[in-house]
C-alpha positions in Angstrom: -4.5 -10.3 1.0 -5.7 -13.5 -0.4 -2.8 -13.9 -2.7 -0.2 -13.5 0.0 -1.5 -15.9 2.0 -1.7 -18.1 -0.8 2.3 -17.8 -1.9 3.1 -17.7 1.8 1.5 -20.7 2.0 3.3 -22.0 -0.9 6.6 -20.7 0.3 7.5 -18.8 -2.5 10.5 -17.2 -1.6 11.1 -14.2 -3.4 7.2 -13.1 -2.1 8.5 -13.6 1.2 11.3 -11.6 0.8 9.3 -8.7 -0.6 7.0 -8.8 2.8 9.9 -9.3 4.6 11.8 -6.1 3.0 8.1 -4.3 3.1 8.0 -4.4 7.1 11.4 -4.2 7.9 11.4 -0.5 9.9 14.9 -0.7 10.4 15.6 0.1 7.2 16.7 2.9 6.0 14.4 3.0 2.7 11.3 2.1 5.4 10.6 5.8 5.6 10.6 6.7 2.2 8.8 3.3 0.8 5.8 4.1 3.2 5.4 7.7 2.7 5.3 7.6 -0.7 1.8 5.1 0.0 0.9 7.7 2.7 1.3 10.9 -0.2 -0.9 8.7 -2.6 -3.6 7.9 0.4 -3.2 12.3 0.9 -4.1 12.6 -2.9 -6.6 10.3 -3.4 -8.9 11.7 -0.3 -9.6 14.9 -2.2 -10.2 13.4 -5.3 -12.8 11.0 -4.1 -14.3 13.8 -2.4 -14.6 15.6 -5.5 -16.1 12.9 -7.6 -18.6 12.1 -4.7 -19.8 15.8 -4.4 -20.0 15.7 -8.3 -21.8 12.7 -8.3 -23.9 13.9 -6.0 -24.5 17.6 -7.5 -23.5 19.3 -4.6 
């Protein structure tokens, strides 16, 4: 978060573009760019629930 307030901040373009191109929902790769993030968030729940519980001894 820091950092892309810091190269908004320092206009660098080509970061702007990418946020730009990142949050454009009219896009037709908006779908597929997000649900990709949405299958990793989907993955990563039952793993951390496994290493918790095994942490844990449960």
């Amino acid at each position: 978060m820091l950092f892309d307030l810091l190269a908004i901040a320092a206009e660098l373009l080509f970061w702007y573009r990418l946020l730009v191109a990142m949050f454009n929902t009219a896009a037709w790769y908006w779908s597929g760019l997000w649900g990709v993030f949405a299958a990793l968030d989907a993955a990563c729940l039952p793993l951390g629930i496994f290493l918790l519980r095994r942490r844990r001894g449960v």
